[in-house]
N, C-alpha and C positions, 0 to 999 in steps of 0.2 A: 504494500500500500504506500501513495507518495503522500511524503508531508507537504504543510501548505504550500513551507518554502519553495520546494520542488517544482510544486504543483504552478503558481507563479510564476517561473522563470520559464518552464514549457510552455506556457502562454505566450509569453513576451516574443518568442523567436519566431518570423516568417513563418510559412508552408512550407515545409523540406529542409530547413535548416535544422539541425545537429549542435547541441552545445561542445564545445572544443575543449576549451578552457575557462576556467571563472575564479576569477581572484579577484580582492580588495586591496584597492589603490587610494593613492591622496595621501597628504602630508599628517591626518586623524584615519585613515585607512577606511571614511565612511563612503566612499563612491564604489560602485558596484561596475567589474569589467568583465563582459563577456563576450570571446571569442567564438564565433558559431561557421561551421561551415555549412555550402550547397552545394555540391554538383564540385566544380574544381576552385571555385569561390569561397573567400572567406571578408567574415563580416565581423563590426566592434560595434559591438552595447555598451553605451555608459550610462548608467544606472537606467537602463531600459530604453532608451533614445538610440536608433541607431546613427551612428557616428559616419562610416561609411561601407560600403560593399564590395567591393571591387579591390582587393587584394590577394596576388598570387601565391599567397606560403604564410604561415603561420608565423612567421619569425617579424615578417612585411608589419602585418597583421598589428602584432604587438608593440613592435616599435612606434609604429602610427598613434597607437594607444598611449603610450608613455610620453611623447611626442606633444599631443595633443593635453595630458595632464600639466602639464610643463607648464604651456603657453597659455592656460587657464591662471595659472597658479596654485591649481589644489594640492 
């Protein structure tokens, strides 16, 4: 049986997307990141918002992630 948590975060992902990876980021670790892939495609959730779509490898992926916390300043 999924917990709610669970249960949430399958919601949040497109049709076909696949959660990757999910860690917590930011300088208080409260912003929620998740790596999802589709087909050869990989996508970034930040706290459920998707960030963007269109990158070819997981490592892409994360950097963009990290990248983008930066220049927030979270």
């Amino acid at each position: 049986m999924l917990s709610f948590v669970e249960l949430r975060e399958k919601v949040k992902l497109a049709s076909g997307e696949r959660t990757v990876k999910s860690f917590k980021a930011g300088k208080r670790k409260d912003k929620e990141v998740v790596l999802a892939k589709k087909g050869s495609k990989f996508s970034v959730y930040v706290d459920g918002e998707l960030l963007d779509n269109n990158y070819k490898n997981e490592k892409e992926a994360q950097t963009a992630a990290d990248d983008m916390l930066k220049l927030l300043g979270i």
